[in-house]
C-alpha positions as a Markdown table, in Angstrom:
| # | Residue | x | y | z |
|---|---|---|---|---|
| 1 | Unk | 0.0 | 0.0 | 0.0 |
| 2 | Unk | 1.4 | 3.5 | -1.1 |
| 3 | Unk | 5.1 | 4.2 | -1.5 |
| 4 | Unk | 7.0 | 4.9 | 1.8 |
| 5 | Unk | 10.7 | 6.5 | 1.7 |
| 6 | Unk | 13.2 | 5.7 | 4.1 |
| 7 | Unk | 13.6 | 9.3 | 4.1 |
| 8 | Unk | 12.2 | 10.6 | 7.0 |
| 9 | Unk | 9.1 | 13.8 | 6.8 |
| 10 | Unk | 8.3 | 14.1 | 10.5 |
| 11 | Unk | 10.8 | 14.2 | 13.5 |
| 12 | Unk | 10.8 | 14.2 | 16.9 |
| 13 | Unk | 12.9 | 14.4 | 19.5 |
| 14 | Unk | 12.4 | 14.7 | 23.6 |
| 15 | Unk | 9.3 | 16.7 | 23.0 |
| 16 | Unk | 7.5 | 18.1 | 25.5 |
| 17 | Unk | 4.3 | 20.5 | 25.8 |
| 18 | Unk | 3.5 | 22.0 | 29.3 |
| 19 | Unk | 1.0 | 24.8 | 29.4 |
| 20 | Unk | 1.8 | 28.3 | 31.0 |
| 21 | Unk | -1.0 | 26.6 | 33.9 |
| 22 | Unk | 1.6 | 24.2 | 35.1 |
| 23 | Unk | -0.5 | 21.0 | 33.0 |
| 24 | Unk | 2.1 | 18.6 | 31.1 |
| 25 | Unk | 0.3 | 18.2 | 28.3 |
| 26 | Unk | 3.2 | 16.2 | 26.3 |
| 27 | Unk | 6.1 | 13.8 | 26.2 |
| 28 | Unk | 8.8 | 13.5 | 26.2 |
| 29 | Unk | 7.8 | 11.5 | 22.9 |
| 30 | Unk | 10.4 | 10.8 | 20.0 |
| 31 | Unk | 8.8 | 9.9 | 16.9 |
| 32 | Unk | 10.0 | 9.4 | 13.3 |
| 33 | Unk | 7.4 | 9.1 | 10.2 |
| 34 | Unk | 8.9 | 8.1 | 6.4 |
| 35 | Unk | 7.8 | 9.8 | 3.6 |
| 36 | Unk | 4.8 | 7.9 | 2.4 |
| 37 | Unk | 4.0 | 6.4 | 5.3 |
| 38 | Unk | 0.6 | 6.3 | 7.0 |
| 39 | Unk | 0.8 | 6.7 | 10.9 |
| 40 | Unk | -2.1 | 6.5 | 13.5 |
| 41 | Unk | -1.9 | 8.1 | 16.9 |
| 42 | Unk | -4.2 | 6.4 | 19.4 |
| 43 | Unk | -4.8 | 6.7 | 22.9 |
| 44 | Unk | -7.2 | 8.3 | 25.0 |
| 45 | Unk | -9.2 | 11.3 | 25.4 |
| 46 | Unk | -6.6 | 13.9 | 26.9 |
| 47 | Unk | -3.8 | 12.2 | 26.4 |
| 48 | Unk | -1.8 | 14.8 | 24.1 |
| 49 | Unk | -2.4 | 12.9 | 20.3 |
| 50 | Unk | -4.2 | 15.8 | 19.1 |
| 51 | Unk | -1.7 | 17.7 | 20.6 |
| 52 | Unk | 1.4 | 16.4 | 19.2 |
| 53 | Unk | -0.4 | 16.8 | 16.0 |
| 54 | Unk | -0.7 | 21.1 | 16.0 |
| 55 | Unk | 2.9 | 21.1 | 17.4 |
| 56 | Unk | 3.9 | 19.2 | 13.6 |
| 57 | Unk | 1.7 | 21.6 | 11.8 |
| 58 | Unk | 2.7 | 24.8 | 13.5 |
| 59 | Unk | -0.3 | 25.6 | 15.0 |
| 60 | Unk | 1.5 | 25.2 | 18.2 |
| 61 | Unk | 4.8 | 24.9 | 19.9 |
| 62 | Unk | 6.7 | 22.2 | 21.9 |
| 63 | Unk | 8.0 | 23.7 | 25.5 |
| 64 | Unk | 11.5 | 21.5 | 24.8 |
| 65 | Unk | 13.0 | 19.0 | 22.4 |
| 66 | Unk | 13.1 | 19.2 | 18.2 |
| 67 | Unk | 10.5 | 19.4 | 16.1 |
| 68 | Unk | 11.9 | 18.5 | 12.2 |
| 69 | Unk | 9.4 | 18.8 | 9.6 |
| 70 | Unk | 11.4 | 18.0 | 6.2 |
| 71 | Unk | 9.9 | 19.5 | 2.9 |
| 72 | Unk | 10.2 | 16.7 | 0.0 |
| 73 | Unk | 12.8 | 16.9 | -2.4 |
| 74 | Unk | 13.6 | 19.2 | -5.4 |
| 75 | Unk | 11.3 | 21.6 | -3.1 |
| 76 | Unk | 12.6 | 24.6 | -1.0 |
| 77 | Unk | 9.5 | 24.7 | 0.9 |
| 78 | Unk | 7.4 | 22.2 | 3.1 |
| 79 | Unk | 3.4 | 21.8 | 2.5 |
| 80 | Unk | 1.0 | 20.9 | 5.0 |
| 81 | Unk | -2.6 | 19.8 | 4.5 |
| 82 | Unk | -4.8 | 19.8 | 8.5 |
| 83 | Unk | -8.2 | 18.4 | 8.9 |
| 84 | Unk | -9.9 | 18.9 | 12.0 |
| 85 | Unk | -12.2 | 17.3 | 14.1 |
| 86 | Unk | -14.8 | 19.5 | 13.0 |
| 87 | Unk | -15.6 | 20.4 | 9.5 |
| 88 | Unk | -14.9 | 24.0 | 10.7 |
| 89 | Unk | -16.4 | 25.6 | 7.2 |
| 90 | Unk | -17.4 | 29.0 | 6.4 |
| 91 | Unk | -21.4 | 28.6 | 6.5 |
| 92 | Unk | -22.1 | 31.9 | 4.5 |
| 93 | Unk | -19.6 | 30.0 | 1.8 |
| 94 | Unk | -20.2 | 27.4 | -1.1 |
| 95 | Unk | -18.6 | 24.4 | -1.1 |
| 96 | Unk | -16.5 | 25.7 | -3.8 |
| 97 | Unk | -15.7 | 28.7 | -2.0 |
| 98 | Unk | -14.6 | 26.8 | 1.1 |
| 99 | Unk | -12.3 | 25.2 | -0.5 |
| 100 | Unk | -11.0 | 28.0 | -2.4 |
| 101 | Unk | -9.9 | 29.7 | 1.0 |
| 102 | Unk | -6.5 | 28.5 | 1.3 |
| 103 | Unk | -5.7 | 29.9 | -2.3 |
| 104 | Unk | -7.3 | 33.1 | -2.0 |
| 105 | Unk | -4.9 | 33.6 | 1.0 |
| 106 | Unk | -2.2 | 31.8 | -1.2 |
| 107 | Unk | -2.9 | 34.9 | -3.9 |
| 108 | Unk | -3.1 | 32.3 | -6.9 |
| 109 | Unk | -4.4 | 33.4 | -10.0 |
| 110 | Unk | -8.2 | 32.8 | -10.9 |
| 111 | Unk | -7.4 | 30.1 | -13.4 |
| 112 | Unk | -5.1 | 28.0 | -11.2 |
| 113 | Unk | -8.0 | 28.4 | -8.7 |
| 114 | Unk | -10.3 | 26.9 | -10.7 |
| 115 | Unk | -8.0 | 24.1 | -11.7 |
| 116 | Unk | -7.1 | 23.1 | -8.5 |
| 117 | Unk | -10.7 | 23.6 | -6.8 |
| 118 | Unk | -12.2 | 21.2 | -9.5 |
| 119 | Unk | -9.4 | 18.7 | -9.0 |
| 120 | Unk | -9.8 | 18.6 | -5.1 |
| 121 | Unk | -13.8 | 18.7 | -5.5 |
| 122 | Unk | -13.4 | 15.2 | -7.6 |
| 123 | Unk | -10.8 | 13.5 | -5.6 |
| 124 | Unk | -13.7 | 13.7 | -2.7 |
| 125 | Unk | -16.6 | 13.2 | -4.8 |
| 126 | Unk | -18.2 | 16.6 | -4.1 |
| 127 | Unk | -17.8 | 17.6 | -8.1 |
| 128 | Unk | -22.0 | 17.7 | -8.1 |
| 129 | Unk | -22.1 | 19.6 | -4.5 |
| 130 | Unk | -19.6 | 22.7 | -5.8 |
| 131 | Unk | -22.4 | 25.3 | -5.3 |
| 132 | Unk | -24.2 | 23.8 | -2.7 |
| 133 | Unk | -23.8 | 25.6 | 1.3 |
| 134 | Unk | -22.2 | 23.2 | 4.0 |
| 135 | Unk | -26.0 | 23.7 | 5.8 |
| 136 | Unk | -27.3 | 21.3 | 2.6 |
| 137 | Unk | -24.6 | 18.6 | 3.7 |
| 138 | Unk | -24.7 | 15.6 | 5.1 |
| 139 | Unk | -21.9 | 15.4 | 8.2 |
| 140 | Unk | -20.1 | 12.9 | 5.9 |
| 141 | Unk | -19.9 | 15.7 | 3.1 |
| 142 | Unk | -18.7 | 18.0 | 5.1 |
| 143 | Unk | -16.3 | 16.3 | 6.2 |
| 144 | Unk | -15.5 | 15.5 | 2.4 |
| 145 | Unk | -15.6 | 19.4 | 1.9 |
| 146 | Unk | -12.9 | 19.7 | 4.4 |
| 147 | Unk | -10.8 | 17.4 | 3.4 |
| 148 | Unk | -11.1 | 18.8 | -0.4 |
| 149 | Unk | -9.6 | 22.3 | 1.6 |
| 150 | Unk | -6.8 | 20.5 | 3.1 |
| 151 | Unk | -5.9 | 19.0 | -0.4 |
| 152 | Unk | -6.3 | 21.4 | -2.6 |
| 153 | Unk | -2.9 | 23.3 | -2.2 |
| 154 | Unk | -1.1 | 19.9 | -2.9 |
| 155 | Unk | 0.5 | 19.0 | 0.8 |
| 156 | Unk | 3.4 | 16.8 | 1.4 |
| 157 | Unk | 2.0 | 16.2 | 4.7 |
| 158 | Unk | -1.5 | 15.2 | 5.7 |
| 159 | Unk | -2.5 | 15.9 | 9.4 |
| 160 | Unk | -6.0 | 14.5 | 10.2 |
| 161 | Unk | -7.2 | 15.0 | 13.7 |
| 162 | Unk | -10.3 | 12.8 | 15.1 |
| 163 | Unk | -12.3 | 13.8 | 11.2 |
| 164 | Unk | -14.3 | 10.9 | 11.1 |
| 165 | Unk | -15.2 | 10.9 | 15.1 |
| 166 | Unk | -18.9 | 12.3 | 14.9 |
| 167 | Unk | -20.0 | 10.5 | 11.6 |
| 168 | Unk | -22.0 | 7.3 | 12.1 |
| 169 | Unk | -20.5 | 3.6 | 11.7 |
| 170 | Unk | -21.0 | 3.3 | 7.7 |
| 171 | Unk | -20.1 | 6.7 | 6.7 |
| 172 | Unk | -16.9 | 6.3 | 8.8 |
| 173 | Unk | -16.1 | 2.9 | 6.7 |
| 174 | Unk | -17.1 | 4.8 | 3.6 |
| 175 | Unk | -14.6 | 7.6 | 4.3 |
| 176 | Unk | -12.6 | 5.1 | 5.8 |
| 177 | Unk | -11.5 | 3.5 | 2.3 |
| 178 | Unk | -12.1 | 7.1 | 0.6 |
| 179 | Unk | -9.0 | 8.4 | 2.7 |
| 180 | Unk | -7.2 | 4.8 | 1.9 |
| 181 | Unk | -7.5 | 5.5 | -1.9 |
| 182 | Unk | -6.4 | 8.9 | -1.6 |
| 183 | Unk | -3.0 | 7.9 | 0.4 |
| 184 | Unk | -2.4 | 5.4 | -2.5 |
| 185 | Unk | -2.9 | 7.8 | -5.1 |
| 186 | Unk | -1.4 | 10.5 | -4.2 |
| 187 | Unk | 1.0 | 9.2 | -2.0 |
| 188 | Unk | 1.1 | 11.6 | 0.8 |
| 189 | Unk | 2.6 | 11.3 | 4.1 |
| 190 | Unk | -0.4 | 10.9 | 6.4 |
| 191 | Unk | -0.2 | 10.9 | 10.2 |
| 192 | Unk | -4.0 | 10.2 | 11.9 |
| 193 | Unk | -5.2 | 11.1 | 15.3 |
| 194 | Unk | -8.0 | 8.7 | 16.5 |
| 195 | Unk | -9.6 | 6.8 | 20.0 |
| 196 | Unk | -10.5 | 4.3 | 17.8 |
| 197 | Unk | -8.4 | 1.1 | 17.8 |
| 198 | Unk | -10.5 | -0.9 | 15.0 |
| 199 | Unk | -10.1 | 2.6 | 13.1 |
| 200 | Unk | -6.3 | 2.8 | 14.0 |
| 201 | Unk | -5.6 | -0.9 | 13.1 |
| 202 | Unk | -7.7 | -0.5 | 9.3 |
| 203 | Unk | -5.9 | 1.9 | 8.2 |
| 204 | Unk | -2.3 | 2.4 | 9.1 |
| 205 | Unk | 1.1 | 1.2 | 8.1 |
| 206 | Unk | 1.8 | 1.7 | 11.6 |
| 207 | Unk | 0.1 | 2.6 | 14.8 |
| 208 | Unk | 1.6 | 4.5 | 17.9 |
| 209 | Unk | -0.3 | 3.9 | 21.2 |
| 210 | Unk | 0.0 | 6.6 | 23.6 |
| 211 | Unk | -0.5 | 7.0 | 27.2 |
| 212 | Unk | -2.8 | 8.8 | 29.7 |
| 213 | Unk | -1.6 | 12.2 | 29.7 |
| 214 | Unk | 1.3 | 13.5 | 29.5 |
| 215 | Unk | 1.2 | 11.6 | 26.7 |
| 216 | Unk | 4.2 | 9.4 | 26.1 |
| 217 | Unk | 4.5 | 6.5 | 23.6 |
| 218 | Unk | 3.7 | 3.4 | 25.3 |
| 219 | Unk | 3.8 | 0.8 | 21.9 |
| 220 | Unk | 4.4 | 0.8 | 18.3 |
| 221 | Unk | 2.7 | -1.8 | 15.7 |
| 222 | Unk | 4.0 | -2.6 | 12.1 |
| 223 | Unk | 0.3 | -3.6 | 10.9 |
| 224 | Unk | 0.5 | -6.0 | 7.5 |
| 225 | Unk | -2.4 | -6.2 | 5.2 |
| 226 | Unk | -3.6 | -6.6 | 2.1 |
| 227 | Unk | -3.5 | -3.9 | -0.8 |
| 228 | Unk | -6.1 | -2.8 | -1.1 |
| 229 | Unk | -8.1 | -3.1 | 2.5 |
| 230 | Unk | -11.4 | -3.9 | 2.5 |
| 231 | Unk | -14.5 | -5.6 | 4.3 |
| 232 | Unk | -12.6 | -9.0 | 4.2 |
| 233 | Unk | -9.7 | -7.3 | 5.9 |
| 234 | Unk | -12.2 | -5.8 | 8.6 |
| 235 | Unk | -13.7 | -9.5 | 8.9 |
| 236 | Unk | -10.1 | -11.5 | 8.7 |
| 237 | Unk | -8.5 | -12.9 | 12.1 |
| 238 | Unk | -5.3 | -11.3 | 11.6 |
| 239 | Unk | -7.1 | -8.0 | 11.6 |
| 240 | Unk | -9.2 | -9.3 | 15.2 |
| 241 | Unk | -5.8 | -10.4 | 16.9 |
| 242 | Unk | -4.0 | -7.1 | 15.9 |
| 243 | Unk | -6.8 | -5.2 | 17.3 |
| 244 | Unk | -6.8 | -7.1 | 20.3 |
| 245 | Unk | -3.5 | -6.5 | 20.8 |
| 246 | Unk | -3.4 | -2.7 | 20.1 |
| 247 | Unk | -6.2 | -2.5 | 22.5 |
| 248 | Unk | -4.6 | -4.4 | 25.2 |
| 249 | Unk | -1.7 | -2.2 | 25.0 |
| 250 | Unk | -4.0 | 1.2 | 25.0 |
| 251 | Unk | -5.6 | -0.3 | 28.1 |
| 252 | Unk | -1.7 | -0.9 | 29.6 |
| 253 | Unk | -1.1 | 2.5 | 28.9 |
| 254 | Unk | -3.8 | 4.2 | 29.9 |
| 255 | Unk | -3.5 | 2.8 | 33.3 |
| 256 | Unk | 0.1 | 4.1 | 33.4 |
């Protein structure tokens, strides 16, 4: 499944977060994620996951240690694609226009707009929705919607925090694969926040269980599986003994 470098994309090293209230939020966790690869963070709520996550992206910053976030090569600048928990979209805005956003602020030309608006629109299957307002949308096409934003500047790096958390059990499969087909094809680097441990196990190369807060890494699994994963995977016993083992360690770890 996908193509994973043995360059790294995402490093880290001793990292810590402890807020200005005293509350270690973080760490110290070290972490490495390849090019290519897909990587799920798991472990309960509160335990620093999500995080970990805004201190890769920017959106926060570690109180000690290294953060390394590599930009790919023949590129002399790093791209990074962030989908929240919520679909967090502008409800006076079209779906188009939503996901126009980050290329307005970008200061692309109108043309190269359009372009990439109708690209991202069809990778999520929202190519029928473009003028329609989030209000119209089912919580699974919103959460298409945002995803379509977080792709349609082209990242190297794919953040995804708790996206499919709210959405009932078959939507979540549905968008379960959706996101699988995407890493394949466009072979991002994809690092995936979740509670979930059936979730976790589905879809990564590799899952990191974390502990109760501050969140340290208690266990890492290599998962193998077929290409592509499907309901047979989700049925298979390798999949139920691997998810019995990831949970076994969450429980472990969230006892501390």
């Amino acid at each position: 499944m996908g193509s994973v470098s043995d360059a790294p994309a995402v490093r880290l090293r001793e990292v810590t977060r402890i807020y200005a209230n005293g509350v270690a939020a973080l760490g110290p966790i070290d972490l490495d994620v390849a090019r290519g690869e897909f990587v799920s963070l798991l472990g309960p709520s509160g335990c620093g996951k999500s995080t970990a996550l805004r201190i890769i992206a920017g959106l926060d910053h570690a109180s000690s240690g290294v953060v390394e976030v590599m930009h790919p090569p023949h590129s002399s600048r790093r791209r990074i694609g962030y989908v929240f928990q919520e679909p967090t979209l502008m409800p006076w805005a079209s779906v188009r226009d939503n996901v126009r956003l980050p290329l307005r602020l970008a200061r692309m030309t109108e043309r190269e707009m359009d372009a990439r608006v109708a690209d991202a629109l069809a990778l999520v299957g929202l190519t029928d929705f473009a003028e329609v307002y989030p209000r119209e949308l089912s919580g699974g096409m919103k959460m298409r919607a945002s995803l379509a934003r977080a792709l349609v500047t082209d990242p190297d790096i794919l953040l995804l925090d708790e996206p499919f958390a709210a959405l009932d059990e078959i939507t979540r499969f549905r968008l379960n694969d959706d996101l699988l087909r995407l890493w394949r094809d466009l072979r991002k680097t994809v690092i995936f926040v979740t509670h979930s441990v059936f979730e976790s196990v589905y879809l990564s190369q590799r899952v990191i269980v974390m502990t109760a807060r501050p969140g340290r890494i208690h266990a890492r699994f290599r998962v193998g599986a077929p290409d592509p994963r499907d309901a047979d995977f989700r049925a298979s016993a390798s999949y139920g003994a691997l998810c019995r083992e990831v949970s076994a360690a969450l429980a472990q770890g969230s006892d501390g």
